[in-house]
C-alpha positions as CSV (number, residue, x, y, z in Angstrom):
1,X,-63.2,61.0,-6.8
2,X,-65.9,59.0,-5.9
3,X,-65.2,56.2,-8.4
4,X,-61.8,56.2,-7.7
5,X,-62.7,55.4,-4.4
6,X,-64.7,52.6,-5.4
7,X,-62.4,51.0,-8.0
8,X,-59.7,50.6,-5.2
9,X,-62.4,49.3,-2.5
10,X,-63.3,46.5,-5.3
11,X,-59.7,45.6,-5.3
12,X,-59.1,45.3,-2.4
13,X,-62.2,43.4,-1.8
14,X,-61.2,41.4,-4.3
15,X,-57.6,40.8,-3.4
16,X,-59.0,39.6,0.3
17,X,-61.8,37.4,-1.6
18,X,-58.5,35.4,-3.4
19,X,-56.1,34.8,-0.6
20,X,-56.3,31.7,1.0
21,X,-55.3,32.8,4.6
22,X,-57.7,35.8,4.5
23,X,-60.5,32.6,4.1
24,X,-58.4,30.3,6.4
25,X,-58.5,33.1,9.3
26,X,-62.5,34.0,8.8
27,X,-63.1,29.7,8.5
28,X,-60.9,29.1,11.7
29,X,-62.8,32.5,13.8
30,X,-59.5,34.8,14.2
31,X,-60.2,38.0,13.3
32,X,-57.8,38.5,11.0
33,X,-55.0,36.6,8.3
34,X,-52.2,38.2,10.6
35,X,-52.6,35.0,12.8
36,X,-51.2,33.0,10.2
37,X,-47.9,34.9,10.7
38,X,-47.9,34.3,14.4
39,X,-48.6,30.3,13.7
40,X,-46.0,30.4,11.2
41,X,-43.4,31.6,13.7
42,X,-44.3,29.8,16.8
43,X,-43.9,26.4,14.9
44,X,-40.6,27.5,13.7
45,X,-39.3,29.1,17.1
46,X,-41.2,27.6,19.5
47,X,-42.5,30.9,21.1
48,X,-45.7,30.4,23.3
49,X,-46.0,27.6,26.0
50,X,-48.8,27.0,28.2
51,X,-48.8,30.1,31.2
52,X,-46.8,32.1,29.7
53,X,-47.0,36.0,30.4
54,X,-47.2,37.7,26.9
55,X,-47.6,41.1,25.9
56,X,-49.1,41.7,22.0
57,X,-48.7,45.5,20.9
58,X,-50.2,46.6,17.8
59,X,-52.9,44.0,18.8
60,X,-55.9,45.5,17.1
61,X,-58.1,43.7,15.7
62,X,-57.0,41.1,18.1
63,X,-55.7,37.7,15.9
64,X,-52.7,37.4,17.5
65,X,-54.0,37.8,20.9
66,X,-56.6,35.2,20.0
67,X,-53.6,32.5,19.1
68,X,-51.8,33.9,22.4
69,X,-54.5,33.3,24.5
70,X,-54.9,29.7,22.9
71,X,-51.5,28.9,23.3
72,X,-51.2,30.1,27.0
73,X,-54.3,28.6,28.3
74,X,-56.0,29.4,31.6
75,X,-52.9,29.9,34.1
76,X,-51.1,32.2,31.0
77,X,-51.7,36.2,30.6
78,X,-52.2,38.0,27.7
79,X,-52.0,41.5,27.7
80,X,-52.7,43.3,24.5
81,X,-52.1,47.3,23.3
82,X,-53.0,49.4,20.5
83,X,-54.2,52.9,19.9
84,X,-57.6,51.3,18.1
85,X,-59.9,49.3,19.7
86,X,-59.8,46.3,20.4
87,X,-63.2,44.1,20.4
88,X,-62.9,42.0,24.5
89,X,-62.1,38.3,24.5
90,X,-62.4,36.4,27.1
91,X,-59.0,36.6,29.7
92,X,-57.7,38.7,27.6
93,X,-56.7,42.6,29.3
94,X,-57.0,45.1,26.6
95,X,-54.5,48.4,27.5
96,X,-56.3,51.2,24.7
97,X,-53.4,53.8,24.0
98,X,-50.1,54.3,22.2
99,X,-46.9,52.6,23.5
100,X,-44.6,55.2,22.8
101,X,-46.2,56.9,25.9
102,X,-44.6,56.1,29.4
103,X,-47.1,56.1,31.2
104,X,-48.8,53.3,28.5
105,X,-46.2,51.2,29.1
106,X,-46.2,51.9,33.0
107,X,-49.9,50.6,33.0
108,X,-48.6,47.6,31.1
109,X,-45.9,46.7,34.1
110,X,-49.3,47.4,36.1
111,X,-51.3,44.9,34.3
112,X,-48.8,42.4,34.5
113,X,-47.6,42.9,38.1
114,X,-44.3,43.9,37.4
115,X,-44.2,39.9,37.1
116,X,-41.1,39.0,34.7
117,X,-42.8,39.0,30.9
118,X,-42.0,35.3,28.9
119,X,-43.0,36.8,25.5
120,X,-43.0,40.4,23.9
121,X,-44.9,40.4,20.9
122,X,-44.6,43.7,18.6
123,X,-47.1,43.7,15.5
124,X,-46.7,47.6,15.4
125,X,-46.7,49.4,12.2
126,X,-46.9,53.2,11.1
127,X,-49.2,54.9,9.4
128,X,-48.1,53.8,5.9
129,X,-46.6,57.0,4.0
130,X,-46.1,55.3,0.5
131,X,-42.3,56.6,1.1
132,X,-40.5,53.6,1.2
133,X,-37.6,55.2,3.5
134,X,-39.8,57.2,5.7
135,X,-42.0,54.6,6.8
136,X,-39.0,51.8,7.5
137,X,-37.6,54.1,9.8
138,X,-41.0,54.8,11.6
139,X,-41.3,50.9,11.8
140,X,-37.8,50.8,12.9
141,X,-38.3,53.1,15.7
142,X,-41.7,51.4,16.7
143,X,-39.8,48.4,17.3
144,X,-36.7,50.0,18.9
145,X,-39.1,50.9,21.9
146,X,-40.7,47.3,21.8
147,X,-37.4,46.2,22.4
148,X,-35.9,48.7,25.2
149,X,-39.2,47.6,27.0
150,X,-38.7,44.0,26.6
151,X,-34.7,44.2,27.8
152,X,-36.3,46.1,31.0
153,X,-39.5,43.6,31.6
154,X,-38.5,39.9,30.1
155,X,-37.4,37.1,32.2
156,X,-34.2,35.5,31.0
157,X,-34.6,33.2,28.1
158,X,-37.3,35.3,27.6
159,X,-38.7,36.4,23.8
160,X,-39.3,39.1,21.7
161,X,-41.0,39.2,18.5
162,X,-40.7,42.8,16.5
163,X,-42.2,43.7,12.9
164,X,-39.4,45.8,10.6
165,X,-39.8,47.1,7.2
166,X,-36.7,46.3,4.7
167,X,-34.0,49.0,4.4
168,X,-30.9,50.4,5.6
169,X,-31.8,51.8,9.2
170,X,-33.5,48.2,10.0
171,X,-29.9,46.5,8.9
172,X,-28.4,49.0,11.8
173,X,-31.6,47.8,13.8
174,X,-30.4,44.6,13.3
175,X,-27.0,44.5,14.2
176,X,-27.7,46.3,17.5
177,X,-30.3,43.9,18.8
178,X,-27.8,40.8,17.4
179,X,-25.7,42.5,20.2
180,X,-28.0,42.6,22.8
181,X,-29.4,38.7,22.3
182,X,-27.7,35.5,22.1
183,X,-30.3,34.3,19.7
184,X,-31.5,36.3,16.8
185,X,-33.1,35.5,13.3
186,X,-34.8,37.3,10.9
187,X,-37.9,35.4,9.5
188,X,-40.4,35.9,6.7
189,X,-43.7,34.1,7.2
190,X,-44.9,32.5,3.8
191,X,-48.4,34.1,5.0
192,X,-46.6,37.7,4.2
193,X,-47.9,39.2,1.5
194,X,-45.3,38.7,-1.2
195,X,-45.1,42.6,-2.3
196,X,-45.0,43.5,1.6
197,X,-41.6,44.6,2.7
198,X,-42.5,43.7,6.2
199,X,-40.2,40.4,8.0
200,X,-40.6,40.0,11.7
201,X,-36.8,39.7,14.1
202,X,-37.0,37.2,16.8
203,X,-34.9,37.2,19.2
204,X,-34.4,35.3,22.9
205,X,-32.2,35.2,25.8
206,X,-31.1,39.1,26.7
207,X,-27.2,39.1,27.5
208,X,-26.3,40.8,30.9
209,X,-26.0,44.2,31.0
């Protein structure tokens, strides 16, 4: 058991010691390649201006915060959630708990000031079953509650930014929130891993009620 443990360890540790954006991220200080994914989008939709009120769940470890906080500079907010902890960085509020719980995303409102939100960012993931159907409808329902929360909090012309896993329930995942948003586009960073089935839906601009 033992060995087997070891043999995937090595490659995985060998996998990491290959990819370029695993040595672009350590080289440039984020704490992870996922911030790659979060440059990748916000050159190609323009997502984070300078004091803009984000909220990053499924921070942890804390890379996309990091580019957030860069982006948003002094007179932005950056409010980041996760059930792991998340190492402090300076300005950023760090809410420790799961998101599917009211009264985490009550103390979110809080930390924000009920103030309208310009960007929801939703990096959240299950547990990963190795069930390819089972976990895209956990993802799917991960980001259905990002979403609900950023219809209720986001300014208009606001944002929101939601991981989904390939697959049939994320199609009908798709075609609601194309309903709900005048802009809506599915992207794949090139910093994906190719043999992930992960894409990320961004959408702006809520349509009235």
């Amino acid at each position: 058991m033992g060995r087997k443990h070891q043999t995937r360890s090595g490659d995985w540790a060998a996998r990491r010691a290959r990819d370029p954006y695993a040595k672009q991220a350590q080289a440039a200080g984020y704490r992870s390649r996922a911030a790659w994914k979060l440059l990748e989008l916000d050159q190609k939709d323009r997502l984070i201006r300078k004091g803009y009120v984000v909220v990053d769940l499924g921070a942890a470890p804390g890379s996309w915060s990091q580019v957030a906080l860069a982006k948003t500079g002094p007179t932005g907010r950056v409010v980041a959630v996760d059930q792991s902890p998340i190492e402090p960085l300076a300005d950023l509020e760090i809410i420790e708990g799961d998101f599917m719980a009211p009264a985490v995303r009550a103390a979110v409102r809080k930390a924000v000031r009920d103030a309208p939100i310009d960007l929801v960012l939703s990096d959240m993931a299950p547990n990963i079953s190795g069930v390819r159907d089972i976990d895209q409808v956990r993802c799917t329902e991960l980001a259905r509650v990002a979403r609900d929360f950023a219809l209720e909090c986001l300014r208009p012309g606001g944002r929101l930014v939601v991981k989904l896993f390939e697959g049939t329930e994320t199609a009908s995942f798709q075609r609601e929130t194309r309903a709900l948003f005048e802009v809506c586009a599915a992207r794949k960073p090139v910093s994906s891993r190719p043999e992930s089935p992960e894409f990320f839906l961004v959408a702006r601009r809520a349509k009235a009620p």
